[in-house]
ZALUM-711509 format. One line per 2 residues: number of its first residue (from 1); their letters; for each residue z, x, y of N, C-alpha, C. Coordinates in steps of 0.05 Angstrom, whole numbers, always signed. Layout:
N
NUM = A = Z X Y Z X Y Z X Y; ...;
END
This chain:
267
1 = XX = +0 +17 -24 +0 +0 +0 +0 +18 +25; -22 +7 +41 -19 +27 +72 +1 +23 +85;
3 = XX = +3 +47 +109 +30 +42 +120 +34 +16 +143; +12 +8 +150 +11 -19 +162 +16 -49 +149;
5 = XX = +19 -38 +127 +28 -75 +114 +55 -69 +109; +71 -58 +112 +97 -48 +103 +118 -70 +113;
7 = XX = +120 -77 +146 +128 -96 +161 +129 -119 +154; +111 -132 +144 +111 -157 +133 +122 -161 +111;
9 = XX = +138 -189 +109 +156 -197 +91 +139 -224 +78; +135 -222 +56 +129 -239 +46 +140 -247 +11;
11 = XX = +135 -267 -3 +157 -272 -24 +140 -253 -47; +157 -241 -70 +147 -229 -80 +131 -253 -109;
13 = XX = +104 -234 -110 +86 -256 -135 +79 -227 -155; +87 -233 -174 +72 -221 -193 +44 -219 -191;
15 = XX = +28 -210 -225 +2 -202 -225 -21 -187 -206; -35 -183 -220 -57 -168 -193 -64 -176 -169;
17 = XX = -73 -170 -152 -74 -172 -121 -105 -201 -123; -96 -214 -114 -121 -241 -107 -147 -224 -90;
19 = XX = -162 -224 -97 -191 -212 -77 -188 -234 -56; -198 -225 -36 -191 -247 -20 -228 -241 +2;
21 = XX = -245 -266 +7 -267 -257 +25 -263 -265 +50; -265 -249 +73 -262 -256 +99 -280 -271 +114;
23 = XX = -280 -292 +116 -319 -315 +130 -306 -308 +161; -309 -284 +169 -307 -275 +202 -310 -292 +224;
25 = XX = -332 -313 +216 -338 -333 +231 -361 -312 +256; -378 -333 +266 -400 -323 +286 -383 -313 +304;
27 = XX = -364 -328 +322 -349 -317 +352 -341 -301 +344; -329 -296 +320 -309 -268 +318 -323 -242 +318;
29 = XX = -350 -249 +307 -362 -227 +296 -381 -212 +315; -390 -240 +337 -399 -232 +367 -390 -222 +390;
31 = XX = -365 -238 +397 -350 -239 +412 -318 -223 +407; -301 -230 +387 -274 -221 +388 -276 -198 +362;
33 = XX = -281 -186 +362 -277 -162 +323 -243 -164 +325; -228 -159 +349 -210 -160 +335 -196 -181 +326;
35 = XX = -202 -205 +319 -193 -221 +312 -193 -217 +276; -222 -218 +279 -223 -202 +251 -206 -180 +235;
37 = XX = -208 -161 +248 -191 -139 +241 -163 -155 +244; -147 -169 +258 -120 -176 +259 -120 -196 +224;
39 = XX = -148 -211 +225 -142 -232 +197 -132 -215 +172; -153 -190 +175 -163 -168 +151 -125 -157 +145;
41 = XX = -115 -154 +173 -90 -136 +170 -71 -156 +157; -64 -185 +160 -49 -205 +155 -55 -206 +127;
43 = XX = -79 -210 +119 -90 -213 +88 -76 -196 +69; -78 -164 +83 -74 -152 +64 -41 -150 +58;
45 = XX = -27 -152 +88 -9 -151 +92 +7 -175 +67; +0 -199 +55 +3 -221 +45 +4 -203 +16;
47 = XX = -12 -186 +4 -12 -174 -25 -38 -187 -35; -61 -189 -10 -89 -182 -31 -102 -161 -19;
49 = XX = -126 -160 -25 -151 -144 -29 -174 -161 -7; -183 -149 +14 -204 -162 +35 -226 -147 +31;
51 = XX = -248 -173 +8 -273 -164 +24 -283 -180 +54; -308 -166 +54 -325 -183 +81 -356 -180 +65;
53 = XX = -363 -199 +52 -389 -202 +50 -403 -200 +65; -432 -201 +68 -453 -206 +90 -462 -235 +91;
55 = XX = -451 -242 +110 -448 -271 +120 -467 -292 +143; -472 -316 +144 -476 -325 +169 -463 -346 +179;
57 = XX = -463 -354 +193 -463 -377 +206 -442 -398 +179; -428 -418 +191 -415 -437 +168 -431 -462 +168;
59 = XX = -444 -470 +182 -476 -489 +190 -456 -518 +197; -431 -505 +220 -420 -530 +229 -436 -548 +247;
61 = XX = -451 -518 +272 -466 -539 +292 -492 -558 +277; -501 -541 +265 -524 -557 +249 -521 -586 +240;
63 = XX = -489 -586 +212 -483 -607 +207 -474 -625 +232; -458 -617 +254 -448 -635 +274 -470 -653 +283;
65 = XX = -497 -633 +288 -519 -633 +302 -545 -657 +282; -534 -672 +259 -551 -686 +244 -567 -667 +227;
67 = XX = -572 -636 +223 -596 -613 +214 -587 -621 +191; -587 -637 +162 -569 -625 +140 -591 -608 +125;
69 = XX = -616 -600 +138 -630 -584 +120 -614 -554 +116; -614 -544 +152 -609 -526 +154 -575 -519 +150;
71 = XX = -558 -539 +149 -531 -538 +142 -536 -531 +117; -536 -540 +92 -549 -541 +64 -552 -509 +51;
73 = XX = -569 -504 +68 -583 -467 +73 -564 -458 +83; -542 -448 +97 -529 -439 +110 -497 -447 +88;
75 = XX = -504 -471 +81 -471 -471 +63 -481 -458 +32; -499 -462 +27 -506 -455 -4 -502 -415 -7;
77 = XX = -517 -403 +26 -514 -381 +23 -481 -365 +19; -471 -389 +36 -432 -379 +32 -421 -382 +3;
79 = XX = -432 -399 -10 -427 -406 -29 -433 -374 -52; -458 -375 -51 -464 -357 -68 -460 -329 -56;
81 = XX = -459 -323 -24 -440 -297 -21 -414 -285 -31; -394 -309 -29 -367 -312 -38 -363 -313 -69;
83 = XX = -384 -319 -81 -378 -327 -111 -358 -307 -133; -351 -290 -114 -339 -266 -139 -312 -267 -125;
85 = XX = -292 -278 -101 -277 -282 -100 -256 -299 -101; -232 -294 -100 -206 -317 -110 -202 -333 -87;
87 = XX = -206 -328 -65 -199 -338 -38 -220 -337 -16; -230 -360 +0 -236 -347 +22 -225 -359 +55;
89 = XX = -222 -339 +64 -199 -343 +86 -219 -344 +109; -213 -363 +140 -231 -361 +157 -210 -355 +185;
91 = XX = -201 -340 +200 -192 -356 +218 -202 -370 +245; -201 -388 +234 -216 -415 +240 -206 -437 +232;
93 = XX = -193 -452 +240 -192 -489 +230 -211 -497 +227; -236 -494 +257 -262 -513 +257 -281 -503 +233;
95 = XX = -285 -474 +226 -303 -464 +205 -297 -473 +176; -264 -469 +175 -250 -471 +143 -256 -496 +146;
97 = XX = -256 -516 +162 -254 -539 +166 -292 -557 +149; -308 -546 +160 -328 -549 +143 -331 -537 +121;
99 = XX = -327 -510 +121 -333 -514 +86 -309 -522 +79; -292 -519 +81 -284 -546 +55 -283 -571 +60;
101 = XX = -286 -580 +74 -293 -604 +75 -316 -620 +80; -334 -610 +88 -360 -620 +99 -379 -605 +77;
103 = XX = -379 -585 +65 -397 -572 +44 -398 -582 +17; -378 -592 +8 -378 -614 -19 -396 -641 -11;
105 = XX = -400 -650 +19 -412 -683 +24 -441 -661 +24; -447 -648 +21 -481 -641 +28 -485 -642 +1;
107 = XX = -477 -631 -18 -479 -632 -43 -481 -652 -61; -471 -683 -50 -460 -695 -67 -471 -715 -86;
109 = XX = -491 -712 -80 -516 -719 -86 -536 -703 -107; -529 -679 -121 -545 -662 -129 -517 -653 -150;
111 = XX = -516 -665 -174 -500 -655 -194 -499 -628 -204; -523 -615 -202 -524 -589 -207 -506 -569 -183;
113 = XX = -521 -586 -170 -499 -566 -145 -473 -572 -125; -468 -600 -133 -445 -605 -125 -420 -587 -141;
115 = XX = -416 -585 -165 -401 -571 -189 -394 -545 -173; -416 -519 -164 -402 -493 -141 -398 -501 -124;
117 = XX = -408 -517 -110 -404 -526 -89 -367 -537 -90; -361 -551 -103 -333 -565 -101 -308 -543 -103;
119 = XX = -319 -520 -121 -310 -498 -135 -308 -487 -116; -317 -479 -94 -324 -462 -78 -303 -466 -53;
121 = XX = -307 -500 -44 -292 -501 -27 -268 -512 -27; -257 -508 -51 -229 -510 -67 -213 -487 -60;
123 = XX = -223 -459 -55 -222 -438 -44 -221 -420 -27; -231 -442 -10 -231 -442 +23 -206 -457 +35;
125 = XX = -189 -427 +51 -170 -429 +74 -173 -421 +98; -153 -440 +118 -150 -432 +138 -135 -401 +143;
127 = XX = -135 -381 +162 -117 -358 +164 -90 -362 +159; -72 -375 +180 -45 -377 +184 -45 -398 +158;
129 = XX = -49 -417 +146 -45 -435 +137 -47 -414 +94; -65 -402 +97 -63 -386 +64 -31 -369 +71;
131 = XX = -32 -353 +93 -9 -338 +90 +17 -359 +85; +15 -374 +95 +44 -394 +96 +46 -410 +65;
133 = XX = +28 -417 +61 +22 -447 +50 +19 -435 +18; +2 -406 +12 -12 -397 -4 +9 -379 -13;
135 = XX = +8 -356 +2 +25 -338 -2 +45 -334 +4; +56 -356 +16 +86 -352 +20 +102 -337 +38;
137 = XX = +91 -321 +55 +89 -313 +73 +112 -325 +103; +133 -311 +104 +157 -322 +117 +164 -315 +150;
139 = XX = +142 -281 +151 +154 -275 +176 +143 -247 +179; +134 -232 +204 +121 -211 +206 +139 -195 +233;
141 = XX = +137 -168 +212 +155 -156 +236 +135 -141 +262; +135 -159 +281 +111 -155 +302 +125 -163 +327;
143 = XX = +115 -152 +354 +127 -157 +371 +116 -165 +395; +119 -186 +413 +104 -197 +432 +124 -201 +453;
145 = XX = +124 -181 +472 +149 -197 +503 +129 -214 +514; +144 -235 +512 +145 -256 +532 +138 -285 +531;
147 = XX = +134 -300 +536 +130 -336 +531 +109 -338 +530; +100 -357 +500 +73 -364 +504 +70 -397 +492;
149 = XX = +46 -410 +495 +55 -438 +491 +25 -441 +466; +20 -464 +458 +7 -463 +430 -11 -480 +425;
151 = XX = -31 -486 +425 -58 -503 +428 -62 -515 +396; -60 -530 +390 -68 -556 +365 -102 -553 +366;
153 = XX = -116 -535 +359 -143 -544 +345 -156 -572 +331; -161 -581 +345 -171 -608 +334 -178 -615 +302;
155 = XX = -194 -593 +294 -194 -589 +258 -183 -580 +246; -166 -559 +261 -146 -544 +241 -125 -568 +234;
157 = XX = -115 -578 +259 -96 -603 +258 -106 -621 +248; -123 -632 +250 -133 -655 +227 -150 -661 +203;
159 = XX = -163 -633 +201 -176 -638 +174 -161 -625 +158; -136 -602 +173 -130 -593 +146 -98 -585 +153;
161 = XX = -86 -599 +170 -64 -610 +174 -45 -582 +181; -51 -563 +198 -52 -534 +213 -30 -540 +232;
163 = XX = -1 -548 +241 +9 -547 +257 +36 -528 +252; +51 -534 +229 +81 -522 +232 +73 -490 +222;
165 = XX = +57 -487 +203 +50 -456 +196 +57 -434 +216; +31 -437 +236 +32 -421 +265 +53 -416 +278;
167 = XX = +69 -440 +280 +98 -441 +296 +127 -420 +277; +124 -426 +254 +141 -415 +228 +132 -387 +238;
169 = XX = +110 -376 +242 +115 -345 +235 +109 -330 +268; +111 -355 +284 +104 -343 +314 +146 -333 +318;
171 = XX = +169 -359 +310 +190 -352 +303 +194 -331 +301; +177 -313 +276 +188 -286 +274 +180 -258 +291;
173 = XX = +160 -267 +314 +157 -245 +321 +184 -234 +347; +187 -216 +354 +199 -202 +362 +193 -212 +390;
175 = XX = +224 -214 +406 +216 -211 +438 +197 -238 +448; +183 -256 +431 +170 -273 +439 +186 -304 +447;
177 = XX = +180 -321 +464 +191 -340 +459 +168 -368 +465; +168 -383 +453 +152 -406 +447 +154 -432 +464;
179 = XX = +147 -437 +483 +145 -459 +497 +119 -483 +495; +124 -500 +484 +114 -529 +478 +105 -537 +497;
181 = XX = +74 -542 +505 +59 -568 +528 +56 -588 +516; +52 -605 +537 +49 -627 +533 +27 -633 +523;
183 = XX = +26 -649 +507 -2 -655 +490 -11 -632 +482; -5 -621 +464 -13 -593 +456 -40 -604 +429;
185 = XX = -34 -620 +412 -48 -637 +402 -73 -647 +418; -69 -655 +431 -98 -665 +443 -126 -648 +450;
187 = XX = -154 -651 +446 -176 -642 +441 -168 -623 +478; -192 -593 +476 -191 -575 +484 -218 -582 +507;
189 = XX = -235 -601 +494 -272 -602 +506 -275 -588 +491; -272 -578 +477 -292 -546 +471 -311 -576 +449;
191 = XX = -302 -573 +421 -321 -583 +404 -353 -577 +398; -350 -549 +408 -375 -539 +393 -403 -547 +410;
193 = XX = -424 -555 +394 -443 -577 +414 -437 -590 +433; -412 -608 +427 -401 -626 +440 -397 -620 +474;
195 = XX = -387 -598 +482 -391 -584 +505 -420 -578 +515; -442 -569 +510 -464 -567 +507 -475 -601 +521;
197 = XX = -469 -617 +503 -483 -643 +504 -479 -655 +530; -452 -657 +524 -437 -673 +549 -413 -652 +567;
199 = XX = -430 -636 +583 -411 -611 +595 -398 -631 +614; -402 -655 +627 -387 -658 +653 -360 -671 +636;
201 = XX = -364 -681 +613 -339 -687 +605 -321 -677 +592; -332 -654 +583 -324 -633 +571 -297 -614 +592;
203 = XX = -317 -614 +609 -299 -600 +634 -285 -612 +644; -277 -647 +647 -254 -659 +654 -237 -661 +633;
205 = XX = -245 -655 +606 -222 -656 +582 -206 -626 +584; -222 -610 +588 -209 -578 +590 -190 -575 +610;
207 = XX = -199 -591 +633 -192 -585 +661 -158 -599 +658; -149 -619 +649 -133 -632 +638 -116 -613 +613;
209 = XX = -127 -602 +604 -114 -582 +588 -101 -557 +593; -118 -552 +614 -106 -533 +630 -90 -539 +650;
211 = XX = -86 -556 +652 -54 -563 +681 -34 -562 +656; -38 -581 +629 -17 -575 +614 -1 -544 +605;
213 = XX = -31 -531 +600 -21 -497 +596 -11 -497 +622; -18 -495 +638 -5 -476 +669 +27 -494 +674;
215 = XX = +28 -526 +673 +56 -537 +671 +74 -524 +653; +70 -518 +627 +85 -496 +612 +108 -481 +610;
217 = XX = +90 -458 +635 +104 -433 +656 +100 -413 +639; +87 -408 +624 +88 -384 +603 +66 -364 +611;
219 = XX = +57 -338 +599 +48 -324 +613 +19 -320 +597; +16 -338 +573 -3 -331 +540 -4 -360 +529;
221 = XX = -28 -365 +528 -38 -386 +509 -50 -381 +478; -37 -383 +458 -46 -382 +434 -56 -403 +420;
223 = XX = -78 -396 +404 -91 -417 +385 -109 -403 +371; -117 -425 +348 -129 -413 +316 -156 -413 +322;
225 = XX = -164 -424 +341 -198 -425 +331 -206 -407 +369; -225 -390 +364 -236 -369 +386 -241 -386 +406;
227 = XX = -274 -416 +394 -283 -433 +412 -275 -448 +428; -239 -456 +422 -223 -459 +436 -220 -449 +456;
229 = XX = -203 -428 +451 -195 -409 +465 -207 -399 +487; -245 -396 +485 -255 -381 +498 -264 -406 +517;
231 = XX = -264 -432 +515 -258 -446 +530 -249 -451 +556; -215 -457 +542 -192 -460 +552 -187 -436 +579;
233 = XX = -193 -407 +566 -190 -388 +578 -210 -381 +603; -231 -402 +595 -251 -396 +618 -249 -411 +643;
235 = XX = -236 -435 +635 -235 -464 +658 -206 -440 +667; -190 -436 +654 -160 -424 +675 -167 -407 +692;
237 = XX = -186 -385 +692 -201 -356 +693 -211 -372 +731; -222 -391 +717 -247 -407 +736 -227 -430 +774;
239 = XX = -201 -433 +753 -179 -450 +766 -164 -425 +782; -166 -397 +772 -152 -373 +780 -118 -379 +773;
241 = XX = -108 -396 +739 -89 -391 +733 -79 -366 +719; -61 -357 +730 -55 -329 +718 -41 -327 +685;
243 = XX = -60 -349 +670 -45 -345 +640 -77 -331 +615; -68 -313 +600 -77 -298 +579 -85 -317 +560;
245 = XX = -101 -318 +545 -107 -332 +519 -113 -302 +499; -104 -308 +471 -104 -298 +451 -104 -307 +433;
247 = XX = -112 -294 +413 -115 -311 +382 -84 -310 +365; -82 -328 +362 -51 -324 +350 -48 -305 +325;
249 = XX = -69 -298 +306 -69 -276 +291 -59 -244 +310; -73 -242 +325 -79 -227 +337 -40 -217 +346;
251 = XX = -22 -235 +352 +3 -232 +359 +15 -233 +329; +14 -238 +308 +28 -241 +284 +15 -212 +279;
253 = XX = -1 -199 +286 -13 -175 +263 +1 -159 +286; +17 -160 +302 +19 -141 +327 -1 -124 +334;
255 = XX = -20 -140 +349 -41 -132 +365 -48 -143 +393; -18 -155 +397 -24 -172 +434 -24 -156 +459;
257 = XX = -26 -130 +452 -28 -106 +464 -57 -108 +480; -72 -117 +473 -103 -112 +465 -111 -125 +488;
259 = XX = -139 -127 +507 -143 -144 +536 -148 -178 +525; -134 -189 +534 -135 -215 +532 -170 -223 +529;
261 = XX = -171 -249 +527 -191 -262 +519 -217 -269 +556; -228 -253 +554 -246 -260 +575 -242 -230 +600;
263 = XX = -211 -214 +597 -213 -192 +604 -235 -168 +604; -228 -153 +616 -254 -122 +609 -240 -107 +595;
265 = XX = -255 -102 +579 -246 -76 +556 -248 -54 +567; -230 -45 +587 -227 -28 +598 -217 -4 +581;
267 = X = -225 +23 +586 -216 +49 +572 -188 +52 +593;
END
């Protein structure tokens, strides 16, 4: 074991280490790497083994978007990328959120291929939600000064029921303390297309979200899904509220060090 998983406490499991595949998701892999690298460090940190296949897209906008050709193509390739692992982890609510749930209804229709297909996304987790839920996973010795408040993902929270996990192991980090908005539950605008389609309403649902972050008083907004985030973080940026967004992996793997979300990666 490297000397970076050492910190983490998690319950002890017998047998060999679970392979575990990382679905990076598009934002992460364009936009945030380190989010990735924070999932990669939690994973292993938990007592598996992280691959990263060569991946695309999870074919949410497509499916959102009526495409189910090109959803179809895009879930079948996850399918058969992943096929040699025990787990696959996204962090993502909205991504984990289709394949497993939305990648069995494309199938369901086609007996031959509904069968991997079901298999497949039987095996599909959310990040925070495998460490807690999966592995048992109680608490990380990681450290964050200062208040931050906590954003409810619309899929993570409802397709796959993502709320107390995040909060349980945000508890353990060091120096942090957790302050609750109001309606933290309630949609972000973001929704993917859905922003795209309808931006003017998009931007009065965010805009509303963000008086709740800034009512708060905290200095950091955390949440599971990037598209969120990069959102949320842009309307505050745009309002000139002086609060950080970060990926909540990113503070459990102790990495909140790092330039916030929309910052310059400055040397």
């Amino acid at each position: 074991m490297s000397a970076f998983l050492e910190p983490f406490h998690v319950s002890a499991q017998p047998g060999p280490r679970p392979r575990v595949g990382l679905f990076a998701t598009c934002l992460v892999d364009l936009i945030r790497p380190s989010v990735g690298f924070a999932a990669a460090k939690l994973i292993e940190a938990s007592g598996c083994d992280v691959v990263v296949p060569s991946q695309t897209c999870c074919g949410q906008p497509a499916f959102n978007s009526g495409d189910r050709r090109t959803a179809k193509a895009l879930a079948w390739q996850a399918i058969e990328a992943f096929e040699g692992v025990d787990y696959v982890v996204a962090p993502s609510g909205s991504c984990a959120g289709q394949l497993k749930k939305h990648v069995p209804e494309l199938f369901e229709d086609e007996p031959e291929l509904s069968r991997p297909a079901d298999a497949f996304a039987a095996k599909v987790f959310e990040l925070v939600s495998f460490l807690v839920d999966v592995r048992g996973m109680k608490a990380v010795d990681a450290r964050f000064d200062g208040a931050v408040t906590y954003h409810d993902s619309c899929a993570g929270l409802r397709e796959l029921g993502i709320r107390a996990q995040p909060r349980a192991l945000l508890e353990s980090v060091e120096g942090l303390t957790l302050t609750e908005m109001k309606d933290s539950d309630v949609c972000c605008g973001f929704g993917g297309t859905f922003a795209v389609k309808y931006g003017e309403i998009s931007d009065a649902i965010v805009a509303k979200k963000a008086d709740n972050i800034s009512a708060a008083e905290t200095g950091t907004l955390l949440a599971g899904d990037l598209g969120c985030l990069m959102n949320m973080a842009g309307k505050l940026q745009r309002l000139g509220r002086p609060v950080k967004a970060r990926h909540v992996a990113e503070v459990l793997a102790g990495m909140g060090d790092e330039p916030a979300i929309g910052e310059p990666q400055g040397r």
